[in-house]
C-alpha positions in Angstrom: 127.3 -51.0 -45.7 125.6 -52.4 -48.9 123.7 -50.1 -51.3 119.9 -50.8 -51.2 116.9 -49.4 -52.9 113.6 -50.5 -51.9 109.7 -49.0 -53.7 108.0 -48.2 -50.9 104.5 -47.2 -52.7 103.9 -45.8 -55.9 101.0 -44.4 -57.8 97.6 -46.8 -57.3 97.2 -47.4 -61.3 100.7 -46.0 -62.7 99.1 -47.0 -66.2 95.7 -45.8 -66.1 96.9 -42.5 -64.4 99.0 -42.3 -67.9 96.6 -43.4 -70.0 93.9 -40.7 -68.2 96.4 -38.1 -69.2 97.3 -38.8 -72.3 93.8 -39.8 -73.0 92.6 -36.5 -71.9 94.9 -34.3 -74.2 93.2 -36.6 -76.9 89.4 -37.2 -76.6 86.1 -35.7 -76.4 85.4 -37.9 -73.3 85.7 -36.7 -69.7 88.2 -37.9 -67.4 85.4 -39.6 -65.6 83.9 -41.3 -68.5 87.4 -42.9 -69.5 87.8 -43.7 -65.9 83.9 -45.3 -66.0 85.1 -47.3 -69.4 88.4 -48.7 -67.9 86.6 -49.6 -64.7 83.8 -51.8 -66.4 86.7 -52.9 -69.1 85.4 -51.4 -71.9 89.5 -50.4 -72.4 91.6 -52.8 -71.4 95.1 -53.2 -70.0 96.7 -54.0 -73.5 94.8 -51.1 -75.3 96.0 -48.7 -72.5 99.8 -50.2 -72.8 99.6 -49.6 -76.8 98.0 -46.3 -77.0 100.7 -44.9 -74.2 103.5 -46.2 -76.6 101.8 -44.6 -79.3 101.8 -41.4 -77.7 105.3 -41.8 -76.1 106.9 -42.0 -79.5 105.4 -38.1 -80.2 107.5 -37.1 -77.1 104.7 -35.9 -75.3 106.2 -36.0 -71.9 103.6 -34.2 -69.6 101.5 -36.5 -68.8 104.6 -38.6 -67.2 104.4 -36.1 -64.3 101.4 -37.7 -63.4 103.3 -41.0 -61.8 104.8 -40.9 -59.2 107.6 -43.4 -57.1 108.4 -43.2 -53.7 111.7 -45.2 -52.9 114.0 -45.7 -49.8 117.6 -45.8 -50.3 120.5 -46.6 -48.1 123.9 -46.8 -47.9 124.8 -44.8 -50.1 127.7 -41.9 -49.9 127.6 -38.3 -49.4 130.0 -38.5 -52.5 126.7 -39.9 -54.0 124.4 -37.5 -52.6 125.7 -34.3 -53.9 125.6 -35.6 -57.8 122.2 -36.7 -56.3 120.7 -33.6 -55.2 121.4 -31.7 -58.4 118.4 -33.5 -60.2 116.1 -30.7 -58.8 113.0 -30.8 -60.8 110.3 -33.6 -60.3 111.8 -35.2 -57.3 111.7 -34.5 -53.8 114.8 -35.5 -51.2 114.8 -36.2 -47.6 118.0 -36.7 -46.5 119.9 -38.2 -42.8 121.0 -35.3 -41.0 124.6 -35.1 -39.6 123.1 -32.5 -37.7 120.6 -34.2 -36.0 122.4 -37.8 -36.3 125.7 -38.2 -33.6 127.4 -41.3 -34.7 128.0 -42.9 -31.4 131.2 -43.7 -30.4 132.4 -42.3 -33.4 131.3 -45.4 -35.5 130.4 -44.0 -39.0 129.3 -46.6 -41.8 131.2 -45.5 -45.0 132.1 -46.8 -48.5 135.5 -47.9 -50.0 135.5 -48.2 -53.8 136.3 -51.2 -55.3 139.6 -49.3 -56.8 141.1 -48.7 -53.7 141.0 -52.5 -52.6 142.3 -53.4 -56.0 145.2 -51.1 -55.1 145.8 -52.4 -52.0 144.8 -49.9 -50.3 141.9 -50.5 -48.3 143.0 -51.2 -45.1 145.3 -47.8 -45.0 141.6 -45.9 -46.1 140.1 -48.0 -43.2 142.4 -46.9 -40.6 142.2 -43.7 -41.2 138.6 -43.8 -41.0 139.5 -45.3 -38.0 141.2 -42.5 -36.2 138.6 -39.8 -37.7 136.2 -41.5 -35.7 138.3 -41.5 -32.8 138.4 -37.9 -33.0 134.9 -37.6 -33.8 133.9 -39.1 -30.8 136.4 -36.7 -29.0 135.1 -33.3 -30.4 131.3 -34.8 -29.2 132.5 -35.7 -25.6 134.4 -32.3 -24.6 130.8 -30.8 -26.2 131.3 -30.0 -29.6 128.4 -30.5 -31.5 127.2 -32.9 -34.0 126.8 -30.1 -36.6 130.6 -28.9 -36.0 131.9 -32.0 -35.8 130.4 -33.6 -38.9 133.1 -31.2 -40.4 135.7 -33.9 -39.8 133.6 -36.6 -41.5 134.7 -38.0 -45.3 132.4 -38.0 -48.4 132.5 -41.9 -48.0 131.1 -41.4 -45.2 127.3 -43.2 -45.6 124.0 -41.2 -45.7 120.2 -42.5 -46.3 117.5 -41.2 -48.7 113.7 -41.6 -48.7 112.5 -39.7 -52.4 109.6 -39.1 -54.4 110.4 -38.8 -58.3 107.9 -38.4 -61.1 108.4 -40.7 -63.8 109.6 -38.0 -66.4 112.1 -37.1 -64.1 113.5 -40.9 -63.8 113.5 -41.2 -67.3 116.0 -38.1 -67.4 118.0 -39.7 -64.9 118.3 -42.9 -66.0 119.0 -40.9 -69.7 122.1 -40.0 -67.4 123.2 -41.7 -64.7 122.7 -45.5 -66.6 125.1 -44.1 -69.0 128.5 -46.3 -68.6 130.3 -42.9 -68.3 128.1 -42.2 -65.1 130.1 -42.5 -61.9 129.9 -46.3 -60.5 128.1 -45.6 -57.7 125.3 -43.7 -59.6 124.7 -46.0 -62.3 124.0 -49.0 -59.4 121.6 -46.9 -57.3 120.3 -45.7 -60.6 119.9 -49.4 -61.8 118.7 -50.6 -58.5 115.7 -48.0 -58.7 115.0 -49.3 -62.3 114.8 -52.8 -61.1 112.0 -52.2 -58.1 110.2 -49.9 -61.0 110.1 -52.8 -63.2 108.7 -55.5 -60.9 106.0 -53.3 -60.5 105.0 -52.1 -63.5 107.3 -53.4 -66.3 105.3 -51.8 -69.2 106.7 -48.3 -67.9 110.2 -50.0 -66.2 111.4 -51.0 -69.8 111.6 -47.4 -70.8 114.4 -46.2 -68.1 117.3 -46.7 -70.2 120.4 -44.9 -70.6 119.8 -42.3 -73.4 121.4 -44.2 -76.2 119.0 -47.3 -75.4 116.3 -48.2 -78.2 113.4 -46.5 -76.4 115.0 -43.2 -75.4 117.3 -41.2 -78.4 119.0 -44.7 -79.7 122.1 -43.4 -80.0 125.3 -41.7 -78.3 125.2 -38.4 -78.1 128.6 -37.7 -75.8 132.2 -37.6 -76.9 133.0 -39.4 -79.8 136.2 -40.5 -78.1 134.2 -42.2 -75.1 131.8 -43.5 -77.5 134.6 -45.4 -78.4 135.6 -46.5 -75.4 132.2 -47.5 -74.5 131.6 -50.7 -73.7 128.1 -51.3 -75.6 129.4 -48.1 -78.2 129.8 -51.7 -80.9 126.1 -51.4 -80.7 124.5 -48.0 -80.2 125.8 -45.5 -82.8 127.3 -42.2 -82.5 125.4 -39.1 -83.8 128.8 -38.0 -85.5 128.1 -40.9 -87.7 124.5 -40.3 -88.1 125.1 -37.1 -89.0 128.0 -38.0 -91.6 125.5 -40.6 -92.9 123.1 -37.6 -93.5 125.5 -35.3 -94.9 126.8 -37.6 -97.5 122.8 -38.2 -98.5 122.0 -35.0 -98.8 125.5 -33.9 -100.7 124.2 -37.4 -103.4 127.4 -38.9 -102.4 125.4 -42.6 -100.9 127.1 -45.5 -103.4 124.4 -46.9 -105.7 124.4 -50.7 -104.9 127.1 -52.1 -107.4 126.0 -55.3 -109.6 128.3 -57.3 -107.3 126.4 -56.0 -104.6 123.0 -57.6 -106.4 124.8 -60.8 -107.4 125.7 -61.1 -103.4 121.9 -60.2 -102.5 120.6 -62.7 -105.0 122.4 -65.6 -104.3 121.3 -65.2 -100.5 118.1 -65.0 -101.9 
């Protein structure tokens, strides 16, 4: 079964409910007079859009709480959903019960990674898979119930999602879980949630970015060894490096540019 993410409503105005907020942290007017001036156009969509930015670069992150996304997922594993569930604050989870959900004739959808094919190994995963639903089915015909027998079932075993997530809380997770050292089957839900964002409302959907991306901390700020192993690392820096670059400032040690150095600006010049 295919992963799929699909928006299924979001807040009415996602960018005047930001602006609202931000705008009320910042102004004499009343909530309802900036609503009255963006209804009769008196502020319009570009001035909202560039005084959010504004106010995003401060790191004023409350008023994000203020927009909301409600998305369907499917497909996905229960290897997936327990990384899922730890994001606990600003989101809310309704999960597919293996309680209340008997697989019938012991048919349960599941996922095998793309490593395992590549091994060869997929059809010895599939069979076995196979003969746990054989005895799943067993356990549920001599009376077992679904909540006991579920105890047989893998973590590739499939589950479905339907979540609501304020944006400051997608922000954190994409800060996470876009990052290439995020497990596989994170970083696509992750990205696939990103993408229905963005259709939407792509003044907000270009700001869920893995942390190192240009709009969230712009640099890397895990292991310097899987920086290096990173496949964009070549272009996001590593703080180690910032912070070298800062230490040799501060310590005078930054090379004066050398009169070769002019003669090679010059002549580009």
């Amino acid at each position: 079964m295919s992963i799929q993410v699909t928006l299924i409503s979001h807040s009415e105005y996602p960018l005047r409910s930001l602006y609202m907020a931000y705008r009320t942290c910042y102004s004499q007017l009343t909530p309802q007079q900036v609503c009255d001036r963006i209804e009769s156009d008196r502020i319009t969509h570009v001035q909202m859009r560039d005084f959010i930015e504004e106010r995003l670069k401060t790191g004023h992150a409350s008023p994000l709480e203020q927009v909301w996304f409600e998305l369907g997922i499917s497909g996905v594993s229960r290897a997936f959903s327990h990384q899922f569930v730890r994001h606990r604050v600003g989101i809310s989870f309704e999960q597919q019960s293996q309680r209340y959900v008997t697989y019938k004739k012991g048919a349960f959808p599941y996922t095998v990674p793309k490593t395992v094919a590549k091994a060869g190994l997929s059809d010895e995963m599939e069979e076995h898979f196979k003969k746990v639903g054989e005895l799943y089915e067993k356990m549920v015909e001599v009376g077992i119930p679904a909540e006991d027998a579920r105890f047989l079932l893998p973590n590739a075993t499939n589950t479905n999602f339907k979540i609501t997530v304020n944006l400051q809380s997608l922000l954190h997770i994409c800060d996470l879980r876009l990052c290439t050292r995020a497990q596989w089957e994170f970083r696509k839900v992750v990205a696939l949630m990103r993408a229905e964002v963005v259709k939407v409302v792509p003044e907000i959907g270009h700001y869920l970015q893995p942390k190192c991306g240009e709009y969230r901390l712009g640099y890397c700020d895990e292991s310097y060894e899987d920086w290096q192993g990173c496949p964009i690392g070549r272009v996001r820096p590593h703080k180690q490096v910032l912070l070298q670059v800062y230490d040799s400032y501060r310590k005078g040690e930054i090379q004066p540019l050398r009169d070769e150095d002019w003669a090679a600006i010059e002549e580009r010049a």
